[in-house]
N, C-alpha and C positions, 0 to 999 in steps of 0.2 A: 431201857434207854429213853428219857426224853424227849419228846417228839421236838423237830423243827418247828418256832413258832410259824404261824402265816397269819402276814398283816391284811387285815381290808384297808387298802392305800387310799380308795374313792369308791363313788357308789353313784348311780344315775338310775334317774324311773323316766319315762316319758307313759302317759295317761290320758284319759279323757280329763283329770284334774289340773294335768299341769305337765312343765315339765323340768323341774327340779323335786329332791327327795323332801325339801322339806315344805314346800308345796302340798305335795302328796299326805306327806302324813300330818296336817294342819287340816287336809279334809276327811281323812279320818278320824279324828279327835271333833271335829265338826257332825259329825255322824251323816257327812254328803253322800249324796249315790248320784252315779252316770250313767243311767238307764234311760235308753231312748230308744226310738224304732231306728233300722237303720236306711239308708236311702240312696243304699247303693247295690241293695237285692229286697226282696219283697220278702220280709221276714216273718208275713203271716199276721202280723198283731203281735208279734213276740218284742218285747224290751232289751236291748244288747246294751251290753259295755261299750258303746262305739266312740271312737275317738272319730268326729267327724274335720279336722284338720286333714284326715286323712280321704278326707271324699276327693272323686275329681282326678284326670290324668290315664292313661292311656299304661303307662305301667306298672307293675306291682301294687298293690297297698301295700304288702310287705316290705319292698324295697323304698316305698316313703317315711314307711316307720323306721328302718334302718337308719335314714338318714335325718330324722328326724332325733333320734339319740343320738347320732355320732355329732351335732350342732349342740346339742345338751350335755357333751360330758363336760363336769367342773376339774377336769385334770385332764393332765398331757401323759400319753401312750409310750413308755422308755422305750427305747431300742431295743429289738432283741425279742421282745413281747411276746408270747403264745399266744393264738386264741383257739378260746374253746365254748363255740355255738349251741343253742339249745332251741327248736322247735320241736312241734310235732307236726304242722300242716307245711311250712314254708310257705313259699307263693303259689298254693293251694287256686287264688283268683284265676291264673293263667291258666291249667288246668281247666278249670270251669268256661276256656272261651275256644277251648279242644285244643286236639294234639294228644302228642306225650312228652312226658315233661318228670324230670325227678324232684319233685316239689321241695322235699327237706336240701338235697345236695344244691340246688338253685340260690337255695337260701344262705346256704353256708358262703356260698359264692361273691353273693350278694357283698355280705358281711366282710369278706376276706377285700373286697373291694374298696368298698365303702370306708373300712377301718384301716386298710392300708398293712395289713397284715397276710401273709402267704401263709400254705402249710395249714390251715387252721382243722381244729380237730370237729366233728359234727356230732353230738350227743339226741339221739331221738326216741327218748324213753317213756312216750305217752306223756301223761300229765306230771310226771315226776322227772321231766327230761333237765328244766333248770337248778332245781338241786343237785341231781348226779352231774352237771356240767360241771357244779361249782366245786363238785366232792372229787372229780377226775381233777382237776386243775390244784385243787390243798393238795392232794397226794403225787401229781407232776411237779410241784414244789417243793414235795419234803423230800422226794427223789431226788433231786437239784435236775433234773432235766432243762428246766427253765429259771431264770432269776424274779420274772413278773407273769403274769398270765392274765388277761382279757377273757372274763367269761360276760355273753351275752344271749339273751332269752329274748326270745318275740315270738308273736304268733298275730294274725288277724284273724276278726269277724271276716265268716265266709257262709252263703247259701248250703254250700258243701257239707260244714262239719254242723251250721243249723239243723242242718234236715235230718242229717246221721243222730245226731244227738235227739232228735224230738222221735224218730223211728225207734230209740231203746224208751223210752219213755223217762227220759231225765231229765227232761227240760223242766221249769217252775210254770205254772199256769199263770204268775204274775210277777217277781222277782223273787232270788235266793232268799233263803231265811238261815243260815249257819244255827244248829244247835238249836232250835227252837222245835218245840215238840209240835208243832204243825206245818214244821217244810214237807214242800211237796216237790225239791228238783233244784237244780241248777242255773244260772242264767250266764248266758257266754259274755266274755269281755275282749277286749283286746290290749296290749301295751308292751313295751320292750323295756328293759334293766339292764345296765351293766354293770359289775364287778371289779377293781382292779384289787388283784389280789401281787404278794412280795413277799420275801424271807427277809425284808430290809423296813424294820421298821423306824419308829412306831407310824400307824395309824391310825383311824380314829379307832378301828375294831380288829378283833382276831376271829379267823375261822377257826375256831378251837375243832372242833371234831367231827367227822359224818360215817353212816353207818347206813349199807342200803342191804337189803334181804326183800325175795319174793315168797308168798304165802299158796301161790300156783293154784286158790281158790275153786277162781271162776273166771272167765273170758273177760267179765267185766264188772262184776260185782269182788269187794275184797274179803278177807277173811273174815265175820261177824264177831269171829270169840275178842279180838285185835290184840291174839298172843305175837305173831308174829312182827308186824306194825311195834308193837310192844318191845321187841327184843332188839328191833332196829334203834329203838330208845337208847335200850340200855346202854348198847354199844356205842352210841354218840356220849350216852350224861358220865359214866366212865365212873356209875359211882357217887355224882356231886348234880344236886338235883338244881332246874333251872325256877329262873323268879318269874317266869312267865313263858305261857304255849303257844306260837302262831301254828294252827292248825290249817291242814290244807281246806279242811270244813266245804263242802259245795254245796252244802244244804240238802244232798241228796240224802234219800228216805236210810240209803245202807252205808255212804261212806261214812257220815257221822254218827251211825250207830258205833260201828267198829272205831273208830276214833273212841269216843267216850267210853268203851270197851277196855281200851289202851290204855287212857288215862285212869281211869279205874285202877287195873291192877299195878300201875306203875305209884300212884298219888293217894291213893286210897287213905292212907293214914293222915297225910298234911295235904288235899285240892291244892290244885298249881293254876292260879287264870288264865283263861282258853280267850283265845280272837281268832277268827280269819279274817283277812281282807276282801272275802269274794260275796257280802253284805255287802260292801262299798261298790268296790269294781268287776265283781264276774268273774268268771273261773276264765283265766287269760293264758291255760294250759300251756306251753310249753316258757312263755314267761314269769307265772307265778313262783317258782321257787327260788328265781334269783331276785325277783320282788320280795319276797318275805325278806328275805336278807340283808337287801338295801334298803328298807325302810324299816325292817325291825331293827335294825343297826341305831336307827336315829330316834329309833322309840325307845331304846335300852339308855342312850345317850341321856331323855331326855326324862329316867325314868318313868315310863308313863304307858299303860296299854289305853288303846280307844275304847271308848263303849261298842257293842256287837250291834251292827246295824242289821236290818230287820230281825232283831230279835223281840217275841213278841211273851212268852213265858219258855223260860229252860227246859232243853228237856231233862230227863231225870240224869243227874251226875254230870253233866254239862256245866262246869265251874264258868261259864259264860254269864257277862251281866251287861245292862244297860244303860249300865254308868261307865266312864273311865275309873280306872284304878292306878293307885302310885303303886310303883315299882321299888322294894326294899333295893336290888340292887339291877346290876345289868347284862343277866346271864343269860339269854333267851333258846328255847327249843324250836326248831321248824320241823316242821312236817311236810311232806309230799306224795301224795298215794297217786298207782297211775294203773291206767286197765292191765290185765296181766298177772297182778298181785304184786305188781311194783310197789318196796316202801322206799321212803329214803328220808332219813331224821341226820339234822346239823345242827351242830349247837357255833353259837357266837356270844361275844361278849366286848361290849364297850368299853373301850380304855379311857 
């Protein structure tokens, strides 16, 4: 049987770039980064993604980025709505000034507020948390449980998840480098995306399909061989290969091995060109996979990948380059790997 189509009705980024999508992805194609110390914790010397709009004020940063996208959506929320949330820290800050506090559940709260929506669902799947929101929400749609659905991802820069992060040793000693045969780590960012997704189209795009599988690895390193990651492929591409890769990419030493792994045995025959966004803006963990989404939506529109920003020579089998490339058409793969052996791959495509 045919699946229910589901439309992407609207799409919204809020960034240290901007905050419209196509803002956003005019500094991608610009090959800009938003790398700055941040100045609202002592970050060591370290470079963050930091949206500094968001300095300043007594509560949440999370909850100013909230409402900082719900002032940015380009569409209006029908009646009836679902939402379904994606961090992994939530207002992790509050936490940092004591108490106890359920930092992800806060967040959902937030949102449920802020968006004018009850009920909302909370997805907290490490770095893979905004893909699987988006993938929970196509599949609550093709159920007919809901007629629309509100999926939204945010996370902030926090001392909290800085420190945690430079304690496994996956920070970058200077910024991300995605696919480049001398990254040495990751660099954190911040930013929120929305989704409206419909069974009532058209819109500009369709979530055609997602597929999440765990590889049970290691704690926090993924699978290296990237059979499983791989298989998460399969089951999104359904068979019908994409014109372009948004990879979750963090420039760390193992998750882009096993990415290029993936790609390997999936592409081997005909290379598929590989981007991440976290060259430009930082790994913005439980935002980045509805980010991929919403601006790879407008990168597919506009056939066109960006060039790989800090990319300085590929590494081996890394279809990555430092140029932009046109897009024959505009069927895109995402990717999202998250500590755990989280995978989770969606494909979309521009109407």
């Amino acid at each position: 049987m045919t699946e229910k189509p589901v439309y992407i009705l609207g799409a919204a980024a809020v960034t240290p770039f901007g905050s419209t999508v196509r803002e956003n992805c005019d500094a991608l194609l610009a090959v800009r980064t938003c790398f700055s110390a941040p100045r609202h914790f002592d970050g060591a010397g370290r470079l963050l993604g930091v949206d500094h709009d968001l300095d300043g004020g007594r509560n949440s940063r999370a909850e100013r980025l909230l409402c900082k996208l719900e002032s940015a959506l380009p569409f209006s929320i029908p009646p009836g709505t679902r939402l379904f949330v994606a961090t992994t820290i939530g207002v992790i800050d509050l936490l940092e000034q004591g108490g106890e506090l359920d930092t992800a559940g806060e967040f959902l709260r937030l949102a449920e507020r802020i968006f004018g929506i009850s009920g909302g669902t909370l997805v907290s799947a490490a770095c893979a948390s905004g893909q699987t929101a988006a993938a929970a929400a196509m599949r609550a749609l093709r159920r007919g449980t809901c007629r629309y659905a509100l999926v939204i991802g945010g996370d902030i820069t926090s001392e909290f998840v800085t420190r945690g992060f430079a304690a496994l040793g996956a920070l970058s000693r200077s910024v991300s480098r995605p696919y480049d045969a001398d990254r040495d780590g990751l660099t954190l960012g911040e930013a929120a995306a929305a989704l409206l997704l419909g069974t009532v189209g058209p819109g500009a795009g369709q979530l055609t399909n997602a597929c999440e599988n765990g590889d049970a690895s290691h704690i926090t390193s993924p699978d290296l061989s990237g059979r499983q990651l791989a298989a998460a492929c399969r089951g999104a591409l359904q068979g019908v290969p994409p014109d372009a890769v948004i990879g979750h990419g963090t420039g760390t030493v193992y998750n882009d091995r096993a990415e290029i792994a993936a790609m390997r045995e999936l592409f081997s025959a005909s290379p598929v060109p590989l981007f991440s966004l976290k060259g430009n803006l930082g790994h913005t963990l439980g935002a980045t996979g509805v980010l991929q989404i919403a601006l790879g939506l407008e990168l597919a529109k506009r056939r066109i990948l960006p060039p790989q920003a800090g990319l300085r020579t590929p590494e081996a089998g890394a279809n990555a380059a430092k140029e932009a490339r046109r897009l024959t058409g505009g069927r895109l793969l995402s990717l999202n790997v998250g500590f755990g052996g989280l995978n989770s791959a969606a494909v979309l495509e521009a109407l």
